[in-house]
C-alpha positions in Angstrom: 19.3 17.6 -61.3 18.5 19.5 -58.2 16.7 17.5 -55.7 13.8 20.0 -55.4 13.5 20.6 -59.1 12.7 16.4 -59.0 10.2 16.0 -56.4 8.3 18.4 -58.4 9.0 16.5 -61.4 8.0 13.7 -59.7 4.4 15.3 -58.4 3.3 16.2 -61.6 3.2 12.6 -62.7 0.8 11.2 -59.9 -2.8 10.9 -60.3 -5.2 12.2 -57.8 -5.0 9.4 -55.4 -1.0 10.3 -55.4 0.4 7.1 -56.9 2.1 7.0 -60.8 -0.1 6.5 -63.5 1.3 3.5 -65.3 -0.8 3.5 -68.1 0.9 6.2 -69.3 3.7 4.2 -69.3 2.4 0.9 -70.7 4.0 0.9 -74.0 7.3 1.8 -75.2 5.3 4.3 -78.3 3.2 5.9 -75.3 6.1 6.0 -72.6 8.0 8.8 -74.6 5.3 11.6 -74.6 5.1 11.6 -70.8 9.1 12.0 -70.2 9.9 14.8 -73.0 6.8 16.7 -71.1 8.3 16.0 -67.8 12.4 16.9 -69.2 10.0 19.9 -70.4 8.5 20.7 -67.4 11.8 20.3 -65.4 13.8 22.8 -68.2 11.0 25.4 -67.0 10.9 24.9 -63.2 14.7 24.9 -62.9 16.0 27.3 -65.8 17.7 30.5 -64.1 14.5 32.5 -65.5 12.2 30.7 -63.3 14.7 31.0 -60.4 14.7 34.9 -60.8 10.9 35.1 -60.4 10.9 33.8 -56.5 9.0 36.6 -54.7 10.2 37.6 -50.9 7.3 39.7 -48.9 8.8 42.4 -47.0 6.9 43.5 -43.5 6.7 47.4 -43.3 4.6 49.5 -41.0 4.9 52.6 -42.6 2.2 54.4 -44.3 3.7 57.2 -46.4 7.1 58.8 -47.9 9.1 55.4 -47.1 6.6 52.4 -47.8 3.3 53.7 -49.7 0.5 50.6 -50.6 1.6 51.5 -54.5 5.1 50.5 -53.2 6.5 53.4 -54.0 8.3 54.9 -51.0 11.6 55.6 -50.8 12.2 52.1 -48.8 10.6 50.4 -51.3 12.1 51.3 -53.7 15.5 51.0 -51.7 14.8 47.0 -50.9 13.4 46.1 -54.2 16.2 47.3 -56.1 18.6 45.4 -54.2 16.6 42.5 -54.0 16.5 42.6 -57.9 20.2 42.8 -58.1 20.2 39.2 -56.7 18.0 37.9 -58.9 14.8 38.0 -56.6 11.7 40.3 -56.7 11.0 41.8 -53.0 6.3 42.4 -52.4 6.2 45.0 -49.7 3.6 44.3 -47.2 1.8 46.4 -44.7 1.6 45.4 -41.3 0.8 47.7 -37.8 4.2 48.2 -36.0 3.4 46.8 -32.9 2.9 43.2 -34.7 5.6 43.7 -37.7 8.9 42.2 -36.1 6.7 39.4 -34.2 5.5 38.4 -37.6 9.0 38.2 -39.3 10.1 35.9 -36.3 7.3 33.8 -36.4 8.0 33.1 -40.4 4.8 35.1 -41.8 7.1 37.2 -43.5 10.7 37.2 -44.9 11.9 40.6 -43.9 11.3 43.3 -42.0 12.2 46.3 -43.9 13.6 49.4 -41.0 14.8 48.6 -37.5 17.8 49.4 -35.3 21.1 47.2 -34.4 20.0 44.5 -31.8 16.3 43.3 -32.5 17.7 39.6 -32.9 19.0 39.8 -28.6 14.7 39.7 -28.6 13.5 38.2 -31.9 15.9 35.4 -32.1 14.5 33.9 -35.9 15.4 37.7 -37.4 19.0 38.3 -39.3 19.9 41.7 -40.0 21.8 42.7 -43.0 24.8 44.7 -42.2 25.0 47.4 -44.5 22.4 49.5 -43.3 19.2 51.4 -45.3 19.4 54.7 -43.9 20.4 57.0 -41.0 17.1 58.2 -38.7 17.4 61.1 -37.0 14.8 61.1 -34.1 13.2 64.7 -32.4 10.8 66.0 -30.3 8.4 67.5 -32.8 6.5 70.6 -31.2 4.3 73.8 -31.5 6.3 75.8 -29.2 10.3 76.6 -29.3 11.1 74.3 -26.2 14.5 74.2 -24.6 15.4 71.0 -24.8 19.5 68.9 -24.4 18.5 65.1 -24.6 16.7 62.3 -23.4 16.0 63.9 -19.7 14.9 67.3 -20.6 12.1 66.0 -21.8 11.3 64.2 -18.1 8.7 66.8 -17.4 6.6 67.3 -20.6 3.4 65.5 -22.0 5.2 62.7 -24.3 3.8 61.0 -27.4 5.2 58.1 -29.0 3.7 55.6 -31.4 4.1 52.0 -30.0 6.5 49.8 -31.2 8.9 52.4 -31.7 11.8 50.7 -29.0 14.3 53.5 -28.9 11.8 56.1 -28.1 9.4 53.7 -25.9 12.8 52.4 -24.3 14.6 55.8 -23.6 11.1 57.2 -22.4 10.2 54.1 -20.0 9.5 55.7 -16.8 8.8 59.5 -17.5 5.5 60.4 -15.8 3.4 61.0 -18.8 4.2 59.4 -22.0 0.7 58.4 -24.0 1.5 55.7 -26.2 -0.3 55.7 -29.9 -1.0 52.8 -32.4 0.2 55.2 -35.6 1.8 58.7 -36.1 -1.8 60.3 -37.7 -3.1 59.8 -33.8 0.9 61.0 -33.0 0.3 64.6 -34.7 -3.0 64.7 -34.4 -2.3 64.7 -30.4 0.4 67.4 -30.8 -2.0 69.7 -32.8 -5.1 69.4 -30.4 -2.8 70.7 -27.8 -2.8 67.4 -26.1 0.8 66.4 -25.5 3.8 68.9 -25.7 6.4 66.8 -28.0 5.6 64.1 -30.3 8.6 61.8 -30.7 9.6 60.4 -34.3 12.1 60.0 -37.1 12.2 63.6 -38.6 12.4 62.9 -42.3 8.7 61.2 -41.7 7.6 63.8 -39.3 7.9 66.3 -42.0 6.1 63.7 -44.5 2.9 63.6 -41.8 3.1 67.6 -41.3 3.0 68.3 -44.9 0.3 65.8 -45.5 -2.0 66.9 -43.1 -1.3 70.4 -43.7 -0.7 71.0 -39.9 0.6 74.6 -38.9 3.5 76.2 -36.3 4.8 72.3 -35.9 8.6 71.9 -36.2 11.4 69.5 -34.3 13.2 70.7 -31.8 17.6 70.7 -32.0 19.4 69.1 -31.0 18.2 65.4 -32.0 17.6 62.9 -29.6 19.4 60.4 -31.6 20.9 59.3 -34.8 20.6 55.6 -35.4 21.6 53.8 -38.7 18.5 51.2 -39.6 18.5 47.7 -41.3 16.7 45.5 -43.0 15.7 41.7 -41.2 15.4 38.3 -42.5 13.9 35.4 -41.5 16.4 32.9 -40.5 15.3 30.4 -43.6 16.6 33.2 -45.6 19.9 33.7 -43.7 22.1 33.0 -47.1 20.5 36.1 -48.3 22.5 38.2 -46.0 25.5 38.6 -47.7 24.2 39.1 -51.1 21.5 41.9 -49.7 24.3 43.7 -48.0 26.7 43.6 -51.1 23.7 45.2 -53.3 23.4 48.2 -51.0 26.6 48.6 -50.5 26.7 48.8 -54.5 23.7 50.8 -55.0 25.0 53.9 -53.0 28.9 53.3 -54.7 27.1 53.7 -58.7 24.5 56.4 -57.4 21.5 54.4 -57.3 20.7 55.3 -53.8 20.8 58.7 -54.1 18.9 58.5 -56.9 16.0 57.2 -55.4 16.3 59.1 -51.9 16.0 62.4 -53.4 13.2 61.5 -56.2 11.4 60.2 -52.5 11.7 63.2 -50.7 12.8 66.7 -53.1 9.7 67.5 -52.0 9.9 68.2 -48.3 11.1 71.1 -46.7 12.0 71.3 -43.1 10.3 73.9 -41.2 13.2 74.9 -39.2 15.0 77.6 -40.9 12.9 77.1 -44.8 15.8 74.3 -45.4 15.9 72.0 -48.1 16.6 68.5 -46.9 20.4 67.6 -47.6 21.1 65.3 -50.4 22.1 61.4 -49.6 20.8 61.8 -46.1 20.1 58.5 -45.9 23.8 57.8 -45.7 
């Protein structure tokens, strides 16, 4: 019997004041009611059913296209399949970027659901799993066809970036006029009132916020800034999920599930530059 399984066992027999009720236990005729409900009890708690049904919460701080509050965003979709092929169900959980990793390291959370290699050299409770989620491709979004060949070029324009993104905060740090922002809706709303020159963000969501805002004469500018491949991160008390996660992803993108999802999540969008249809398994 599994320790756990028999403390709770043993809970469920105490009164209020916590100690045993022996006068349940008086007589032999009485004595065998309480232990067939508690063998019950412990069949229930400890049967592999009741093991599948233990719920992870997964931090995100997006709002649309890859976390939505229905849950049905193409990274929710992503983790909760693979949480379900390990037998667990995965409750994604909005929270503002700037305080999402701090809350997975402090244990309010079990995962953070989209960050690049490296957050643990900072967050030292956080795991990642190495098979990754997606590839994000992040550009200078703009209203006018700006010349523009990495990081430095962009030295001398007005600069949005929405805090708590680190590769664009960290690769910015410095530039005389970056305007940091608490969410992307103040992002391209900036950019359309004419108040910065580039907003800086992952392109397949850039498109998402264009499109649902209806703004006009906004596309990104080529080439990217930077490709990075993005990962999930656990909680430390979950570290033996790591493994199992990373096998599951790996899987779903072998039998097609990925691909599956990624383009029911985003067939919609169409990428301003050039009319193109967003490639297929992208996310790769």
């Amino acid at each position: 019997m599994p320790d756990t399984c028999a403390r709770r066992i043993i809970r469920t027999g105490r009164g209020g004041g916590g100690q045993l009720r022996r006068d349940a236990f008086n007589s032999p005729a009485s004595s065998a009611l309480p232990l067939a409900a508690a063998l019950l009890i412990l069949t229930l708690i400890c049967s592999p059913a009741a093991a599948q049904t233990r719920t992870v919460t997964v931090s995100t701080s997006y709002k649309s296209l890859l976390s939505t509050p229905e849950q049905t965003g193409m990274l929710d979709l992503l983790v909760k399949e693979a949480f379900k092929r390990i037998g667990l169900e995965a409750e994604v959980v909005f929270n503002p970027t700037g305080r999402s990793l701090e809350d997975v390291n402090e244990g309010l959370f079990d995962v953070e659901i989209n960050r690049i290699k490296g957050m643990e050299k900072e967050y030292p409770n956080l795991v990642m799993v190495p098979e990754h989620n997606m590839v994000m491709r992040f550009v200078a979004f703009s209203k006018e066809d700006l010349p523009i060949d990495g990081w430095d070029s962009l030295r001398g324009l007005r600069i949005g970036v929405v805090k708590g993104w680190r590769i664009l905060e960290e690769n910015t740090r410095g530039f005389p006029d970056v305007t940091l922002v608490p969410t992307e809706t103040e992002l391209f709303n900036m950019l359309d009132r004419d108040r910065i020159d580039v907003a800086l963000y992952d392109e397949l969501t850039g498109y998402e916020q264009i499109s649902l805002r209806r703004f006009k004469g906004m596309r990104h500018l080529e080439p990217p800034l930077a490709g990075r491949e993005m990962h999930l991160y656990l909680h430390a008390r979950i570290r033996d999920l790591v493994e199992p996660l990373s096998e599951a992803l790996g899987s779903m993108k072998e039998d097609g599930t990925y691909d599956r999802i990624v383009r029911q999540a985003t067939s919609h969008l169409v990428i301003d530059s050039g009319g193109k249809d967003w490639p297929q398994g992208f996310g790769r």
